[in-house]
PDB file of the backbone (N, CA, C, O) and the ligand in Angstrom, with CONECT records:
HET     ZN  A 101       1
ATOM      1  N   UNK A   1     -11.255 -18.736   8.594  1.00  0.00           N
ATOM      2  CA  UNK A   1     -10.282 -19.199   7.593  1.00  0.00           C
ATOM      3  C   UNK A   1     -10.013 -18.105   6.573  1.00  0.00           C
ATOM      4  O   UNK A   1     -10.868 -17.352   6.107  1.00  0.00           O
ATOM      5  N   UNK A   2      -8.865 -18.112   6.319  1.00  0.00           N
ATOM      6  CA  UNK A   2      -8.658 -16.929   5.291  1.00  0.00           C
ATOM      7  C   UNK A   2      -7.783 -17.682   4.067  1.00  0.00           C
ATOM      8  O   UNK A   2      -7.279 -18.804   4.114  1.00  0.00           O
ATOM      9  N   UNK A   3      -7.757 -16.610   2.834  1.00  0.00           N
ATOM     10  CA  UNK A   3      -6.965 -16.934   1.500  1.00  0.00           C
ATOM     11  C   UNK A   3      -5.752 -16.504   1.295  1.00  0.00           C
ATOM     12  O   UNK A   3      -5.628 -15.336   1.662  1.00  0.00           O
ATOM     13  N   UNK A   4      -4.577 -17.079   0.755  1.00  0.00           N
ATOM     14  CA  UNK A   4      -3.544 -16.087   0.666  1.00  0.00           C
ATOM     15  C   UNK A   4      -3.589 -16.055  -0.542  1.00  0.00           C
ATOM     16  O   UNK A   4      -3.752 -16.964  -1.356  1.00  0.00           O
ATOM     17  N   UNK A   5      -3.371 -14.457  -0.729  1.00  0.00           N
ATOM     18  CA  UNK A   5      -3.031 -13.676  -2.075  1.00  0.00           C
ATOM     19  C   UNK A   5      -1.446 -13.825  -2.540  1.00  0.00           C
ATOM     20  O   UNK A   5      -1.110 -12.690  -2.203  1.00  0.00           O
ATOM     21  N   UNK A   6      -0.701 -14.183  -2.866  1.00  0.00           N
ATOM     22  CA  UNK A   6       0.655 -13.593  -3.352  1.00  0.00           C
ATOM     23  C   UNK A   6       0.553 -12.220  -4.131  1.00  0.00           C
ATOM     24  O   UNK A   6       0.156 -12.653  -5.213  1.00  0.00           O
ATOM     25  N   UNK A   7       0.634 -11.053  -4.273  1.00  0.00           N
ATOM     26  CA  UNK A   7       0.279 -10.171  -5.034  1.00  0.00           C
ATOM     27  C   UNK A   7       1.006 -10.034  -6.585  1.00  0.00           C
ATOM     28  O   UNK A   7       0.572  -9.693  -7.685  1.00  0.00           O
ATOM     29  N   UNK A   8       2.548 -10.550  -6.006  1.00  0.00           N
ATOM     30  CA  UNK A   8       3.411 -10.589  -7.330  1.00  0.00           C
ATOM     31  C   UNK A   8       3.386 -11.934  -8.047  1.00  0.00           C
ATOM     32  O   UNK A   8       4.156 -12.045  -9.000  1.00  0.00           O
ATOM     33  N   UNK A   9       2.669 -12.897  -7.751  1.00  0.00           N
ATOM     34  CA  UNK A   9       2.090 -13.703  -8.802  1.00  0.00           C
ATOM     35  C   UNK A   9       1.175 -13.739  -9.638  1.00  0.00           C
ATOM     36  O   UNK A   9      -0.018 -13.605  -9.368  1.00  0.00           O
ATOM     37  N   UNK A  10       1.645 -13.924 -10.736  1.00  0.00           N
ATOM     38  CA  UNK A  10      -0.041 -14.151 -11.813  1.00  0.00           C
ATOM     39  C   UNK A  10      -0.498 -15.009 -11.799  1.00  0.00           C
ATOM     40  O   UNK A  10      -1.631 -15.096 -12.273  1.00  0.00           O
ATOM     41  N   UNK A  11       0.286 -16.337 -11.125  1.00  0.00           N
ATOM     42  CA  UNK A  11      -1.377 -17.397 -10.909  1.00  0.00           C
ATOM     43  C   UNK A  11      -2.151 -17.012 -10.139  1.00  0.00           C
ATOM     44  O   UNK A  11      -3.371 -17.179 -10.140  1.00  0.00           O
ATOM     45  N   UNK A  12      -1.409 -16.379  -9.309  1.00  0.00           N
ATOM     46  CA  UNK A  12      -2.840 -16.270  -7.834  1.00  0.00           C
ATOM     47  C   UNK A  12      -3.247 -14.654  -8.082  1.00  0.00           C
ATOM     48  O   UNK A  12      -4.239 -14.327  -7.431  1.00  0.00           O
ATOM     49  N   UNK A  13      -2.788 -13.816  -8.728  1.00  0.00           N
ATOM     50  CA  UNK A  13      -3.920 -12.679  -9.456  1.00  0.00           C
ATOM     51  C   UNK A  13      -4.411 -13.202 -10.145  1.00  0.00           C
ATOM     52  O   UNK A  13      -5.492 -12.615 -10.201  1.00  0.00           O
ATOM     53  N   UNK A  14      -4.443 -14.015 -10.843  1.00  0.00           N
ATOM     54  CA  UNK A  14      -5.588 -14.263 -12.002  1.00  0.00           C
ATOM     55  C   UNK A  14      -6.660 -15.285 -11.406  1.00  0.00           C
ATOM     56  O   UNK A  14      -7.752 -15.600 -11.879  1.00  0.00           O
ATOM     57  N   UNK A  15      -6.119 -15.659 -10.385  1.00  0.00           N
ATOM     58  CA  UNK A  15      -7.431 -16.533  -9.535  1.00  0.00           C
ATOM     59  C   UNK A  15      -8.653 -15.809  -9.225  1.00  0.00           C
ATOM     60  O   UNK A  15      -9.833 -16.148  -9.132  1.00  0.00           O
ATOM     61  N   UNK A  16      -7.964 -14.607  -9.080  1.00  0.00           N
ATOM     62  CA  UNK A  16      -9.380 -13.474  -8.501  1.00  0.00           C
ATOM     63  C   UNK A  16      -9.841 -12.742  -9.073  1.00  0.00           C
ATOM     64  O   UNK A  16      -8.969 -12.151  -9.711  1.00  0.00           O
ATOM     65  N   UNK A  17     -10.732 -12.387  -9.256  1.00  0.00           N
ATOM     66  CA  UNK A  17     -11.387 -11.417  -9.741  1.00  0.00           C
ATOM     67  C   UNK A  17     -12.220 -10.322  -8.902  1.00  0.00           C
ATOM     68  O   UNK A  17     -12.216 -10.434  -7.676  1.00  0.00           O
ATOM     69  N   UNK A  18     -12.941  -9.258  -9.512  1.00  0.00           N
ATOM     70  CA  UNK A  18     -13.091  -8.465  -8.866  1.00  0.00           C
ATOM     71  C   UNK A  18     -15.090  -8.851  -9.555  1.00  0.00           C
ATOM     72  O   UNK A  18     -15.609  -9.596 -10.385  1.00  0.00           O
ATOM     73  N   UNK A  19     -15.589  -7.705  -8.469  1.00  0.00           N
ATOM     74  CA  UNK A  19     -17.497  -8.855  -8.695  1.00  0.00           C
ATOM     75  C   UNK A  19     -17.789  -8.629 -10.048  1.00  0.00           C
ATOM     76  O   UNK A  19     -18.854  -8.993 -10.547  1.00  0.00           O
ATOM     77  N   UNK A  20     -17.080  -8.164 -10.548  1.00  0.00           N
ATOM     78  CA  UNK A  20     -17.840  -7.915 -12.349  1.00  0.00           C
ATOM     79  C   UNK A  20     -16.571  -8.585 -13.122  1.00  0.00           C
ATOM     80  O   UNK A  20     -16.062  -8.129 -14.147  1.00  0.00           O
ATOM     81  N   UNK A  21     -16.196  -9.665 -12.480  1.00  0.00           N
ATOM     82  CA  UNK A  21     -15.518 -10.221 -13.261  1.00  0.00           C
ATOM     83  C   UNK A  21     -14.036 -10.413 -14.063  1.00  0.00           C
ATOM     84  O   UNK A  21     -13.492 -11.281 -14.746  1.00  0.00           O
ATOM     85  N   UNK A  22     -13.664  -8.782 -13.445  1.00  0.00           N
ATOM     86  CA  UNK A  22     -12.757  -8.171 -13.770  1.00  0.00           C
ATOM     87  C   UNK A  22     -11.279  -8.819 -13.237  1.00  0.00           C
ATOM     88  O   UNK A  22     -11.179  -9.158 -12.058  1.00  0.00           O
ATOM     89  N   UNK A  23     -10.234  -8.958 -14.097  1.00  0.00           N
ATOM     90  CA  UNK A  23      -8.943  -9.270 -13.491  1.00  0.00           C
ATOM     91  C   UNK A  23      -7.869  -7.996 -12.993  1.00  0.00           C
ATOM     92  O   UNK A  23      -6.655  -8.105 -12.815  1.00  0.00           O
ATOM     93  N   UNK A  24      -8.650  -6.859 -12.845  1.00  0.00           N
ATOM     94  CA  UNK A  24      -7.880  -5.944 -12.993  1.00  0.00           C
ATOM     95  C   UNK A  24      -7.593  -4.544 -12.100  1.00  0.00           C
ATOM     96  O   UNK A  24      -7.313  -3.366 -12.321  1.00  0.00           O
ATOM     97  N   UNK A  25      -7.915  -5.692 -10.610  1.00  0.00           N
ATOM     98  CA  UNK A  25      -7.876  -5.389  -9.625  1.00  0.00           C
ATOM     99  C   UNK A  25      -6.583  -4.902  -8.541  1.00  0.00           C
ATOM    100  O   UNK A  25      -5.732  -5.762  -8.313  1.00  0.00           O
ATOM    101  N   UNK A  26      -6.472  -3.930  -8.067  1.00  0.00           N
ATOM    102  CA  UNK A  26      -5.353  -3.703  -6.937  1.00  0.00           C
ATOM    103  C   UNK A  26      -6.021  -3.218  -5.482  1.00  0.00           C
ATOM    104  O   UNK A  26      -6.872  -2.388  -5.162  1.00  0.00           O
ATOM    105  N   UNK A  27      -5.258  -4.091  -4.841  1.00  0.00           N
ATOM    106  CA  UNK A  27      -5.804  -3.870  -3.605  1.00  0.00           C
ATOM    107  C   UNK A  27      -5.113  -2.447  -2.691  1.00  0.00           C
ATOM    108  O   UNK A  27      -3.911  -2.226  -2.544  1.00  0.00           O
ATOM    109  N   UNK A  28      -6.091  -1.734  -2.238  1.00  0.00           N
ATOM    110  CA  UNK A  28      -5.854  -0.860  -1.489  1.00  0.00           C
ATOM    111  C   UNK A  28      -5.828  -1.062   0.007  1.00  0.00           C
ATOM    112  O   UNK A  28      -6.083  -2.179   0.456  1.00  0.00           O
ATOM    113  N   UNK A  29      -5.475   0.155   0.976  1.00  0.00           N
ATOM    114  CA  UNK A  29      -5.645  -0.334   2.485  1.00  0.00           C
ATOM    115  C   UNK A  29      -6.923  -1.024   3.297  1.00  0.00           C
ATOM    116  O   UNK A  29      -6.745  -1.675   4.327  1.00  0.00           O
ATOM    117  N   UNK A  30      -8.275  -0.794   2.689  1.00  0.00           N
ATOM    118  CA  UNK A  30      -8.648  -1.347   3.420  1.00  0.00           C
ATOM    119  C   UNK A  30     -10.058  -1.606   2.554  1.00  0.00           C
ATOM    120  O   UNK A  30     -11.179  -1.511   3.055  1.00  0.00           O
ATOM    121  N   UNK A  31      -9.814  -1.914   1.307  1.00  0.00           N
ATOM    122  CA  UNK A  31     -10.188  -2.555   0.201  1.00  0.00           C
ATOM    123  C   UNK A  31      -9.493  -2.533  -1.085  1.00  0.00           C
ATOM    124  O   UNK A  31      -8.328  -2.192  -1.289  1.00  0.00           O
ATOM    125  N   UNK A  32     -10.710  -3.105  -2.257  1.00  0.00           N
ATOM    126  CA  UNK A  32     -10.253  -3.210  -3.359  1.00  0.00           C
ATOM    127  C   UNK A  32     -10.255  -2.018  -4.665  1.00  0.00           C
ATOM    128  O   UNK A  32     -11.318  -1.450  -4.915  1.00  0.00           O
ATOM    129  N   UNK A  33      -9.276  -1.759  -5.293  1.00  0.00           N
ATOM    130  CA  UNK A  33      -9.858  -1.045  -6.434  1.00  0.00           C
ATOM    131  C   UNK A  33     -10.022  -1.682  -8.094  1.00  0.00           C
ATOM    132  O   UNK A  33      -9.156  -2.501  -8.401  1.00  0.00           O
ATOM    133  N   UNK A  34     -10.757  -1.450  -8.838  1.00  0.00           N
ATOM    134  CA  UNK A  34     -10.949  -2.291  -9.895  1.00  0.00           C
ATOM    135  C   UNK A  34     -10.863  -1.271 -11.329  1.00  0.00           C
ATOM    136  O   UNK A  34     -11.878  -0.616 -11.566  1.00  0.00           O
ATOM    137  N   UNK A  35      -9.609  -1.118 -12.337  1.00  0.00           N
ATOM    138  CA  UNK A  35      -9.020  -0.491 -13.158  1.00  0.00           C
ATOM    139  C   UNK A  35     -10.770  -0.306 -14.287  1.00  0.00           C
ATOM    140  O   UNK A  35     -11.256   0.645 -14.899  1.00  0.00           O
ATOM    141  N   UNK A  36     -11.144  -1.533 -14.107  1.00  0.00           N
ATOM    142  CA  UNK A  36     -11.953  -1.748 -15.470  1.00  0.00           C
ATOM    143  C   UNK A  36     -13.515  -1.217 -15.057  1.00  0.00           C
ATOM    144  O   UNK A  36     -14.450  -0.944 -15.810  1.00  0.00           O
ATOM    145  N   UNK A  37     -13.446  -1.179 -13.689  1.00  0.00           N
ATOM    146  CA  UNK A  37     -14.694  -0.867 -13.024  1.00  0.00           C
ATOM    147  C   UNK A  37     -14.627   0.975 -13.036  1.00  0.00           C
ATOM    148  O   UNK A  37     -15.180   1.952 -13.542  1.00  0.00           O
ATOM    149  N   UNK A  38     -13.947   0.737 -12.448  1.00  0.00           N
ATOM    150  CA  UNK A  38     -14.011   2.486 -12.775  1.00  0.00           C
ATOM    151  C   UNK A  38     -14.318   3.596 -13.629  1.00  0.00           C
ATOM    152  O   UNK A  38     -14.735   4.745 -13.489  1.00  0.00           O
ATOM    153  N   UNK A  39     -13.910   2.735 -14.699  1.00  0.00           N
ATOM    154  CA  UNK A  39     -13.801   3.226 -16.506  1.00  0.00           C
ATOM    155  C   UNK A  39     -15.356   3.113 -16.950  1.00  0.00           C
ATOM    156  O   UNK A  39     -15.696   3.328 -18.114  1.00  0.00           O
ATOM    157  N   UNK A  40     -16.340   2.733 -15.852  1.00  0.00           N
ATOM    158  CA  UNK A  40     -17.404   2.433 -16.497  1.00  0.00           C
ATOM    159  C   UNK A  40     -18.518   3.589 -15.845  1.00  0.00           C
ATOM    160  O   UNK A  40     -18.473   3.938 -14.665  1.00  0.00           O
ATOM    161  N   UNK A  41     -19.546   4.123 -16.862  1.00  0.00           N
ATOM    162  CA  UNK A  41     -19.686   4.886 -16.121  1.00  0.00           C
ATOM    163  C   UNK A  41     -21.062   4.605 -15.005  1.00  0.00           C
ATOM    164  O   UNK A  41     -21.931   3.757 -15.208  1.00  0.00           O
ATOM    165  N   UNK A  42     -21.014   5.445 -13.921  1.00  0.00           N
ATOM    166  CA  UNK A  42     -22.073   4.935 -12.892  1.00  0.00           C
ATOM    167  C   UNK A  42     -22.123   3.714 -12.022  1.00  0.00           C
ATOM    168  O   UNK A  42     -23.101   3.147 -11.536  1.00  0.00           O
ATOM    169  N   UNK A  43     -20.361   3.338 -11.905  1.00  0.00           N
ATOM    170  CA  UNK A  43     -19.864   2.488 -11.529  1.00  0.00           C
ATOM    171  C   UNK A  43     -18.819   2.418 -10.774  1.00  0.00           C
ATOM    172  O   UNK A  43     -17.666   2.610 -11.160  1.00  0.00           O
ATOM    173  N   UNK A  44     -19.265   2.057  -9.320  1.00  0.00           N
ATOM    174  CA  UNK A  44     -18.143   2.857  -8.160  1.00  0.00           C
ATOM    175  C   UNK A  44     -16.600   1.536  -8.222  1.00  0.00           C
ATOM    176  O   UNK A  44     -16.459   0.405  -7.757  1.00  0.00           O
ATOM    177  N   UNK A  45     -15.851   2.307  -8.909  1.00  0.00           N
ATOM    178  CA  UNK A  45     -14.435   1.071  -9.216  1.00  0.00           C
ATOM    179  C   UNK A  45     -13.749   0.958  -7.309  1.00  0.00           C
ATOM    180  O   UNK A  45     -12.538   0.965  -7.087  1.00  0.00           O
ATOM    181  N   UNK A  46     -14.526   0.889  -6.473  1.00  0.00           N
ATOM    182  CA  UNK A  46     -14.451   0.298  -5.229  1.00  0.00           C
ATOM    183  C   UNK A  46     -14.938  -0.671  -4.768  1.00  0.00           C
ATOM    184  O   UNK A  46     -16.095  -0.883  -5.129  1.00  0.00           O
ATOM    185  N   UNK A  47     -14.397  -1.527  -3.935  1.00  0.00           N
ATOM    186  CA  UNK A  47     -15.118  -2.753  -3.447  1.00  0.00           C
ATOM    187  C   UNK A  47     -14.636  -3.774  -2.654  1.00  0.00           C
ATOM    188  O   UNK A  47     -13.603  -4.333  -3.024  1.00  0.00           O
ATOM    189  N   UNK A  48     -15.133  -4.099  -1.722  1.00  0.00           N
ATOM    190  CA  UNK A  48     -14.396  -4.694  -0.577  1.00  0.00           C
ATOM    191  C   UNK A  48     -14.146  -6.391  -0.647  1.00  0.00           C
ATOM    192  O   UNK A  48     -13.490  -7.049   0.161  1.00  0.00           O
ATOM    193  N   UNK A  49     -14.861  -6.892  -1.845  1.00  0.00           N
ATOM    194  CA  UNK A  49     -14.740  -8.319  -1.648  1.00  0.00           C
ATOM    195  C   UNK A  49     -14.019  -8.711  -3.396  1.00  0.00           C
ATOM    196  O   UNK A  49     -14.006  -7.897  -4.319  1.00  0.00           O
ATOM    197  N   UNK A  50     -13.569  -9.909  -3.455  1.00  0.00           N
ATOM    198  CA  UNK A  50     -12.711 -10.489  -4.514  1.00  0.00           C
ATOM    199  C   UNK A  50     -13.392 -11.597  -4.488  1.00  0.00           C
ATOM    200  O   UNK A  50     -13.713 -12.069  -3.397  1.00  0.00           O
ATOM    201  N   UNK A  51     -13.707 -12.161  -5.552  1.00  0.00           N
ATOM    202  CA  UNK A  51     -14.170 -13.873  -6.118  1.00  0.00           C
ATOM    203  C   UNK A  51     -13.064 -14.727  -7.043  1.00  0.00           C
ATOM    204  O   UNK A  51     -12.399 -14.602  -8.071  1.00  0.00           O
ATOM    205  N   UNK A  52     -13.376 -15.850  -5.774  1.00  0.00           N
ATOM    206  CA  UNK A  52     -12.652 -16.982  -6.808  1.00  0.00           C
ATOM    207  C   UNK A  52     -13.020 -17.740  -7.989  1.00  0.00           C
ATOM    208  O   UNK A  52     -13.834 -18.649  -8.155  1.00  0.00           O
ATOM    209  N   UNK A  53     -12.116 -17.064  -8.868  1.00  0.00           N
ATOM    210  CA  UNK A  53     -12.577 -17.437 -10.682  1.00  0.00           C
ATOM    211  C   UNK A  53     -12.759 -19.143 -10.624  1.00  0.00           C
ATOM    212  O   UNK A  53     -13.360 -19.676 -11.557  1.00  0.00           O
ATOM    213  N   UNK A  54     -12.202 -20.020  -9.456  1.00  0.00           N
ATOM    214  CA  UNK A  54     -12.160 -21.397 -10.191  1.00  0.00           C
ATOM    215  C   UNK A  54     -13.365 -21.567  -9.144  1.00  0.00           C
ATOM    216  O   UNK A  54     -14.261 -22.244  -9.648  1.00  0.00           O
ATOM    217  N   UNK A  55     -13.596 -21.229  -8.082  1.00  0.00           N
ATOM    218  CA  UNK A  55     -14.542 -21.914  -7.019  1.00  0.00           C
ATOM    219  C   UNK A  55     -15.963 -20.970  -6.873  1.00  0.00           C
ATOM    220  O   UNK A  55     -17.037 -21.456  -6.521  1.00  0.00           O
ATOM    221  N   UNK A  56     -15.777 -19.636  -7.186  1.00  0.00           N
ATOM    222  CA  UNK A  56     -16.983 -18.892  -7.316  1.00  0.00           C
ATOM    223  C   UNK A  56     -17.107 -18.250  -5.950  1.00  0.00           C
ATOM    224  O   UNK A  56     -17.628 -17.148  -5.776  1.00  0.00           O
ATOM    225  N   UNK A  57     -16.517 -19.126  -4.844  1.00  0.00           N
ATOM    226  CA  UNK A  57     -16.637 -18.287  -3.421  1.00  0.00           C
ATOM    227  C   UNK A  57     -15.928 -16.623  -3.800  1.00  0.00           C
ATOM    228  O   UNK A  57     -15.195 -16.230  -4.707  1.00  0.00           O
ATOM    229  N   UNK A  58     -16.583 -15.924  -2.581  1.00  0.00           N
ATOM    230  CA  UNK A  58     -16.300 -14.379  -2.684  1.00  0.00           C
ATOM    231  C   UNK A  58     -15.773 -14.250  -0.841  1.00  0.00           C
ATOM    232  O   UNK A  58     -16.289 -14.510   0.246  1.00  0.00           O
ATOM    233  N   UNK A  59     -14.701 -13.796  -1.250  1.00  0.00           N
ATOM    234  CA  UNK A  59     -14.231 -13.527   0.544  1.00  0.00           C
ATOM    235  C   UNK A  59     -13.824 -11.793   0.697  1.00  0.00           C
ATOM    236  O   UNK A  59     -13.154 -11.109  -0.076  1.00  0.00           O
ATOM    237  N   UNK A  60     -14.361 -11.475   1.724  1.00  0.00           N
ATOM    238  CA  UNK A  60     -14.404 -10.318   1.650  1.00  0.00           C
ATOM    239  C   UNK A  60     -12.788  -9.919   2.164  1.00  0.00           C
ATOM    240  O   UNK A  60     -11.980 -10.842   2.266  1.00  0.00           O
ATOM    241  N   UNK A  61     -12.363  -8.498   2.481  1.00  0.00           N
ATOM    242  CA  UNK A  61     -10.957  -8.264   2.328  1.00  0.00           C
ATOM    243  C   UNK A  61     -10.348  -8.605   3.725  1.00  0.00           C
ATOM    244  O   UNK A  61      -9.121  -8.711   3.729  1.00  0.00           O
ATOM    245  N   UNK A  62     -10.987  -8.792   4.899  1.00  0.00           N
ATOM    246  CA  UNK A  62     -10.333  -9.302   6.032  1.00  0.00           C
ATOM    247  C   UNK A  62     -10.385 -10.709   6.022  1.00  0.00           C
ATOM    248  O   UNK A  62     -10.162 -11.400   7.016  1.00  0.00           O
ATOM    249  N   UNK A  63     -10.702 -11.175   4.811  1.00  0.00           N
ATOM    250  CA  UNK A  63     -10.845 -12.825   4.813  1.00  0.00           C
ATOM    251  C   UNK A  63      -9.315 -13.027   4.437  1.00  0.00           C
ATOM    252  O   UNK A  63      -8.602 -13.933   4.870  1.00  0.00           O
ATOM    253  N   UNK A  64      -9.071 -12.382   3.870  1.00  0.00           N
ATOM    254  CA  UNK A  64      -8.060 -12.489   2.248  1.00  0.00           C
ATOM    255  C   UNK A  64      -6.122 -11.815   2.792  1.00  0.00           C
ATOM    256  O   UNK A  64      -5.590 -10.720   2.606  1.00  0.00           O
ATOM    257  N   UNK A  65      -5.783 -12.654   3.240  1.00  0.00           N
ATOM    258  CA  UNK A  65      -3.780 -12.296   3.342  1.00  0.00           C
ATOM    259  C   UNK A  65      -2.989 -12.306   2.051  1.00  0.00           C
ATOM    260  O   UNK A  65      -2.312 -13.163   1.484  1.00  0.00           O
ATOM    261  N   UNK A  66      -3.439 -10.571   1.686  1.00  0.00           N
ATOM    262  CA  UNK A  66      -2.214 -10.295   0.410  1.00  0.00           C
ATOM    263  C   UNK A  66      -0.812  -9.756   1.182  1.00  0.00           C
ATOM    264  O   UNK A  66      -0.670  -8.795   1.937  1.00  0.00           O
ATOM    265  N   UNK A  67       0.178 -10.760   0.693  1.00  0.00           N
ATOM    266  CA  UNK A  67       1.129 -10.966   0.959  1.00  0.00           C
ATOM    267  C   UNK A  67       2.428 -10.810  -0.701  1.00  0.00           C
ATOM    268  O   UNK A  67       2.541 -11.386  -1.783  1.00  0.00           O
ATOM    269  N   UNK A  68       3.322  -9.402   0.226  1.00  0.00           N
ATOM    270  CA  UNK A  68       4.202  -9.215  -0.770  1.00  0.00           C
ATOM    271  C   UNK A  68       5.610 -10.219  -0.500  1.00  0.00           C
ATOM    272  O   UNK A  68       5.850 -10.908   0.491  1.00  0.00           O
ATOM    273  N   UNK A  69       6.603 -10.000  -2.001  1.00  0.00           N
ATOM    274  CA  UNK A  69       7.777 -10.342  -1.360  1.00  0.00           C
ATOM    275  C   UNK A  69       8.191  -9.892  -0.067  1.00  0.00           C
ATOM    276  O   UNK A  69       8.789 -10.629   0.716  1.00  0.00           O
ATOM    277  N   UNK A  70       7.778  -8.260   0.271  1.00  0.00           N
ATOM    278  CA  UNK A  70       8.916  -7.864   1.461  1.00  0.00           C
ATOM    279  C   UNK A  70       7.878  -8.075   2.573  1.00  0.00           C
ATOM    280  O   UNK A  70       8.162  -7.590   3.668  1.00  0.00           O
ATOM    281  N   UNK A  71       6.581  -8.806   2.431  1.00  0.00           N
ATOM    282  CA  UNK A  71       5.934  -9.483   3.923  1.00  0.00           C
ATOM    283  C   UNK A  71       3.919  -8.978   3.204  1.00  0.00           C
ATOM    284  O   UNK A  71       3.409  -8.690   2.121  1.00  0.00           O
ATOM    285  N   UNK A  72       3.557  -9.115   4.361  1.00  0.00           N
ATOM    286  CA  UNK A  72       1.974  -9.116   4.218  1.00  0.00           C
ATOM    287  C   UNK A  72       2.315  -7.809   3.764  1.00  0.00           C
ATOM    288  O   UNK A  72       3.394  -7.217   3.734  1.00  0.00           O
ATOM    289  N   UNK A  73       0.608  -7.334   3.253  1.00  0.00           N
ATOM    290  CA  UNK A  73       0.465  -6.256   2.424  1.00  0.00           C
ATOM    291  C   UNK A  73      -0.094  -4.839   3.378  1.00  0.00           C
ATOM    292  O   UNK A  73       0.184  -3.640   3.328  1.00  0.00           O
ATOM    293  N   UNK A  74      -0.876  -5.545   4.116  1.00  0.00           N
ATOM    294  CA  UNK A  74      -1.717  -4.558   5.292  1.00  0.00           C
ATOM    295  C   UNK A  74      -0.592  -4.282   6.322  1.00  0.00           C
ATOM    296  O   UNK A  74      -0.973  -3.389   7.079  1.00  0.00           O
ATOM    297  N   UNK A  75       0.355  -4.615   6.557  1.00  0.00           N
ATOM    298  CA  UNK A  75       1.262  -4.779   7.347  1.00  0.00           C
ATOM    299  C   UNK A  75       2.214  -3.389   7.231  1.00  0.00           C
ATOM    300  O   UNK A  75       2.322  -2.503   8.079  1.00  0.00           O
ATOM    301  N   UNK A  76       3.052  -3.505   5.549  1.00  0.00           N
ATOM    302  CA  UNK A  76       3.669  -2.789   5.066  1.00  0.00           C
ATOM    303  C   UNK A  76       3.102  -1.399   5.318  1.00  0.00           C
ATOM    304  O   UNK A  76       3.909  -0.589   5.774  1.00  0.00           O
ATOM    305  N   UNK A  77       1.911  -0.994   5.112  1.00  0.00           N
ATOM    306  CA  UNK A  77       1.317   0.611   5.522  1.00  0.00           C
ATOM    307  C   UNK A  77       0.323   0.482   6.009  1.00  0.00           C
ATOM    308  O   UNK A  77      -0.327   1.485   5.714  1.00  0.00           O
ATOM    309  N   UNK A  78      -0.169  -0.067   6.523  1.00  0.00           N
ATOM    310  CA  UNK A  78      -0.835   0.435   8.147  1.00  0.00           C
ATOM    311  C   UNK A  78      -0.816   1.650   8.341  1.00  0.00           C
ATOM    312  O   UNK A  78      -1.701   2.491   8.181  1.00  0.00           O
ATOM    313  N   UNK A  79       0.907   1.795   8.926  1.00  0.00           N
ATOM    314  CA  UNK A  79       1.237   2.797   9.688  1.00  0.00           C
ATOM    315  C   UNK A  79       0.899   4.400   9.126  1.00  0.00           C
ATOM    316  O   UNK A  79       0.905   5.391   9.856  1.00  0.00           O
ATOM    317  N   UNK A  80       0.617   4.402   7.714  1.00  0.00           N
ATOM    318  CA  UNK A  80       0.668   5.450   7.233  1.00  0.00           C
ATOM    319  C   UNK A  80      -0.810   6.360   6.980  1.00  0.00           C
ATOM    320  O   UNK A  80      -0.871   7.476   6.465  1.00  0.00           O
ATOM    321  N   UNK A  81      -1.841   5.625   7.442  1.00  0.00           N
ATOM    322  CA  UNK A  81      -3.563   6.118   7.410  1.00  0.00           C
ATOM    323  C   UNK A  81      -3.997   5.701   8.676  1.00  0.00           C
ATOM    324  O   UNK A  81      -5.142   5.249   8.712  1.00  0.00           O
ATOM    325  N   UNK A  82      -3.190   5.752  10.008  1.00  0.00           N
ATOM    326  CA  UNK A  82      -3.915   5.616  11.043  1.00  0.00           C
ATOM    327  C   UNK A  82      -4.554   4.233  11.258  1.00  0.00           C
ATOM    328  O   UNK A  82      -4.520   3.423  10.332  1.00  0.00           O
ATOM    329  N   UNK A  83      -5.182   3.893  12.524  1.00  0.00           N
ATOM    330  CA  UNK A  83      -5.493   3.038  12.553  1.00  0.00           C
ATOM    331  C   UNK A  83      -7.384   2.256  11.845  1.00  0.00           C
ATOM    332  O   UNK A  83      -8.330   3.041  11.787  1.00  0.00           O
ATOM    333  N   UNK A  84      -7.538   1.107  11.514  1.00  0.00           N
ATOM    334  CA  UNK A  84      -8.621   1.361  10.708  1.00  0.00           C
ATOM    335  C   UNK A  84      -9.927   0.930  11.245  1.00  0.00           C
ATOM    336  O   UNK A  84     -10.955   1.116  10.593  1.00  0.00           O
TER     337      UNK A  84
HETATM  338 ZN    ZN A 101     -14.041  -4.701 -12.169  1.00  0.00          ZN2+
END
């Protein structure tokens, strides 16, 4: 079973968080990056799983369908880092 992300919504970004809690997450190809995590020091702002702020479950990034207006997110560039 998987989650869908909308990416250009803020209800469903703000559903997630990143493991430290953080809302301030963008997803990359074949994980997550975390703006606030990074900034910290001794603290790798990478990470493959997202938690749900209302339910507490954590699904890791092949759980999870971020989906843009112009279609899924993994979809859109794939093509551009080979296959993964
Ligand atoms: Zn963070």
């Amino acid at each position: 079973m998987s989650e869908e992300i909308r990416l250009e919504d803020e209800t469903d970004r703000w559903r997630w968080v990143c493991p430290r809690g953080h809302r301030t997450w963008e997803p990359t190809n074949n994980h997550f990056w975390c703006q606030s995590c990074s900034r910290q020091r001794g603290v790798d702002g990478e990470f493959s799983k997202l938690r749900n702020k209302a339910t507490g479950e954590v699904f890791e990034r092949e759980d999870l369908r971020l989906v843009t207006p112009a279609g899924p997110y993994p979809d859109l560039w794939s093509g551009r880092e080979g296959s993964a």
